[in-house]
N, C-alpha and C positions, 0 to 999 in steps of 0.2 A: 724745144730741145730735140734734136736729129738721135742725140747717142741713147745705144740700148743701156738700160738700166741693168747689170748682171748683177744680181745677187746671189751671198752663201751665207745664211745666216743659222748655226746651231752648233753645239756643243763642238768644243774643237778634239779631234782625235781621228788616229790612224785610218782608222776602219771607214770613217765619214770622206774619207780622201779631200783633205782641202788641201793637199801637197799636192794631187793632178792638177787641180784650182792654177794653182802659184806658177806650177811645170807648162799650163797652157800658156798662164799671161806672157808667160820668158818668149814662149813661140810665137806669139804675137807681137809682141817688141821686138823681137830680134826680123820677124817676119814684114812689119811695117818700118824699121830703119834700114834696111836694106833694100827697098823697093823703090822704084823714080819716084820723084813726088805726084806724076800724074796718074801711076797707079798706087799711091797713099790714098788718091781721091778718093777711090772708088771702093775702097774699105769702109766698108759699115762701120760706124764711128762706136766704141761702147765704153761705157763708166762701170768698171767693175766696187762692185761692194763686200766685205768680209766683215762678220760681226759672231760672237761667240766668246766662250771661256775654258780656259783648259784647269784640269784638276792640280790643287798646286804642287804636286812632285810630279805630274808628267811632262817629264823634260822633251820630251820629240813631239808635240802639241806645243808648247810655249817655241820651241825653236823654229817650229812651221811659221806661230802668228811674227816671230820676228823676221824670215823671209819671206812675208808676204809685207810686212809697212815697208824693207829694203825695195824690195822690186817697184813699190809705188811711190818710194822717193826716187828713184833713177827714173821710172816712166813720166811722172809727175814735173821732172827736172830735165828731159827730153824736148826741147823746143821741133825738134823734126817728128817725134810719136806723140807728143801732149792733143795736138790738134785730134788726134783718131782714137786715142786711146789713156781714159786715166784710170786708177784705182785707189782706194780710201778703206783701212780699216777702221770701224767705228766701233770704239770698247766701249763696256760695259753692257753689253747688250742683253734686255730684259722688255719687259711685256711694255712700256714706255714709247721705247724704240719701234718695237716691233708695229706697233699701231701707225707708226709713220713709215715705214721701211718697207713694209710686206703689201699696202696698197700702193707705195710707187713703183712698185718689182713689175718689169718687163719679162724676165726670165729670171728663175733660179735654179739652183744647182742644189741635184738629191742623186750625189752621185757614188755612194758608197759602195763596194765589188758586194755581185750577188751574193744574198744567202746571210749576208752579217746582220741585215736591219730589219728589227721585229716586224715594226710597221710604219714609224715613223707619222707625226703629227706636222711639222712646219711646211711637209708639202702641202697638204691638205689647207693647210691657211693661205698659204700663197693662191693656188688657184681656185680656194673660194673668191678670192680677189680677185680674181681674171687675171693673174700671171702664169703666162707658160712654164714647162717644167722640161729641162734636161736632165737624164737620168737613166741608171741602171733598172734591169727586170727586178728589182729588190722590194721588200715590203709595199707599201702602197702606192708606189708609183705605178704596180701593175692593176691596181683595182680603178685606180684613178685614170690609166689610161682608156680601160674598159667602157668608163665611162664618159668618157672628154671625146673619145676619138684619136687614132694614132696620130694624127697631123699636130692634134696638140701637145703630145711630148714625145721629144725627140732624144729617143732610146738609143743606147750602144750598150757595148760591151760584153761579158760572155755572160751564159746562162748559168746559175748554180750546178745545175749537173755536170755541165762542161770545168770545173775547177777540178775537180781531182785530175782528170786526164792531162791539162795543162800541167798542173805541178809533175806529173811522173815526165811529161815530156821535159820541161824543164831540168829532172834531176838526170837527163839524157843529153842533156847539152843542147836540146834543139828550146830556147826561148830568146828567141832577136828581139835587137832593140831597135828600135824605128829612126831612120837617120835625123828624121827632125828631131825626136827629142833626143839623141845624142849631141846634136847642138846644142841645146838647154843643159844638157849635162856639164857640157867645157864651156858654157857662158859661165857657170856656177862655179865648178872649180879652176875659173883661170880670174876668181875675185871680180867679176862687172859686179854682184850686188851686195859686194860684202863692204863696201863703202869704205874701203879700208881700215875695217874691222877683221884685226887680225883672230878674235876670238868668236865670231859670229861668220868667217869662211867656215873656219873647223869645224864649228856645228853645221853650216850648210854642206862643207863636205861628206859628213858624218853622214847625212841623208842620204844623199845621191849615191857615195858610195856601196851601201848597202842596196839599194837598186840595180847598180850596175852588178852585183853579184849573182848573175842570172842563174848561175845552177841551183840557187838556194831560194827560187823565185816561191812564194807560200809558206816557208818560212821567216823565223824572227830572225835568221840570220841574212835574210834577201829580201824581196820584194813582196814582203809577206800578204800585202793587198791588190796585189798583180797592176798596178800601176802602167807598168812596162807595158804589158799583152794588152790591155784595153785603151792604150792612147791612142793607137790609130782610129781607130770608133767612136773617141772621144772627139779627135777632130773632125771628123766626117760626119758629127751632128753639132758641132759649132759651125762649121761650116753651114750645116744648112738651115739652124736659127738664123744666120746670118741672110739670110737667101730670103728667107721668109719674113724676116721684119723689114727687107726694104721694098715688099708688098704689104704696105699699110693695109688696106683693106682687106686682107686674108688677116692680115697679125690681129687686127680689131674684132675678125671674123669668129676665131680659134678662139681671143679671147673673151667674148661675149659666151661662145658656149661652152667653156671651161668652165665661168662663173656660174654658168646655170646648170651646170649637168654633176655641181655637187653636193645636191639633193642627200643622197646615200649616206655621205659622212656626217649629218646633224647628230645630234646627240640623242635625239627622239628614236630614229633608227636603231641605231646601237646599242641602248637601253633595251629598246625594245628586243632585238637579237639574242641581245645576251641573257632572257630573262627567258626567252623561251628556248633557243638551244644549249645554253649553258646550264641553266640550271632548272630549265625542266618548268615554269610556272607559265600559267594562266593570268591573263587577264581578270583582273578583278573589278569593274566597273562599281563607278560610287551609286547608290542606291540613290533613286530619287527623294528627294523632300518630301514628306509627308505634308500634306495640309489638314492646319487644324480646323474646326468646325467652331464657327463664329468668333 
């Protein structure tokens, strides 16, 4: 099997951005159906994967996971993109799944806007597994890269201190949208994945809509996860996953020592951490066995 493995697998919601996830794949399809077929070749082939659960009244979480199985029945249903490019949401996703999904991950995705993710655990699993990680400076993706090395995760996006300054420029009028994903925008609202589904555009325009409201770019009335500002970054490190898996021997390289440089995250460690910076204790070693006499 040639095609990269992408996966996103954990809780569905805003702040985890699996709507950038959905807004890439469109750029991809729309990027590999418009190309000759001799530069289809030369695309890195990849099988995107989505797995998770939304809370049951979060309706913009359940309306993401439904434009993300639309866009994998049109890419899926695509005889000129199918060859480069497919995607599969796999429901119910639980520690079952994960046992088989997270040791075939080639790459996944922990790409939520800085500053929102405490610290996050599923990265951590994946690249004890020796999957690479795409991903913001957020929770542990930045301890994990300390450790792995920057070659093995391929970082975008803005830094947490840099989000307030965004948002004021934004309420300034100055927050552009990137003409690629403006095409993903009028793929969206001119119905390609609404399958003519008149009541699942609405909701997909619902989404975009509020994106495209760039003055209100950090709030709940706009692009409250700055979506918009960090897609060019987001492409410019799929881009160069893509560069780098089709040097097997670097991608084999990264991940061999991903798998072994995640020492740090055992639970022995962090036990241990926590028992002497948090709450202050000492080791208490178990006393040796006495021996009786005869």
């Amino acid at each position: 099997v040639d095609s990269m493995f992408d996966c996103q697998f954990k809780r569905i919601h805003e702040y985890k951005r699996q709507l950038m996830n959905c807004l890439f794949l469109i750029h991809r399809y729309l990027t590999i159906k418009e190309a000759p077929p001799a530069e289809r070749a030369k695309i890195q082939s990849r099988t995107a994967f989505m797995g998770g659960k939304a809370a049951p009244g979060y309706k913009n979480a359940k309306t993401i996971i439904k434009l993300f199985t639309s866009i994998a029945w049109v890419i899926n249903d695509d005889p000129d993109v199918a060859p480069y490019l497919r995607a599969a949401f796999l429901p119910n996703y639980g520690v079952s799944m994960a046992q088989v999904v997270i040791p075939a991950s080639d790459l996944s995705e922990h790409i939520s806007v800085a500053g929102t993710e405490a610290s996050g655990t599923g990265n951590m699993k994946f690249a004890m597994n020796g999957g690479l990680l795409i991903g913001t400076m957020d929770g542990a993706n930045i301890e994990i890269r300390e450790e792995c090395g920057e070659d093995a995760v391929f970082i975008f996006g803005c830094r947490e201190d840099e989000v307030p300054d965004i948002q004021e420029r934004a309420r300034n009028g100055d927050y552009p949208v990137d003409p690629r994903l403006w095409k993903v925008f009028e793929a969206i609202w001119n119905g390609l994945f609404s399958i003519g589904d008149s009541e699942a555009h609405a909701q997909f325009c619902g989404l975009i809509d509020k994106l495209s409201n760039t003055r209100a770019a950090g709030t709940w009335e706009g692009d409250r996860y700055l979506l918009v500002h960090d897609f060019p970054s987001y492409l410019a490190a799929q881009e160069e996953a893509d560069r780098t898996y089709q040097d097997q021997k670097k991608w084999c390289r990264l991940s061999i020592q991903t798998s072994c440089s995640m020492a740090k995250f055992s639970t022995d460690r962090t036990i241990s951490q926590y028992a002497e910076v948090i709450w202050g204790l000492e080791r208490a070693p178990r006393p040796a066995p006495v021996r009786r006499a005869g």
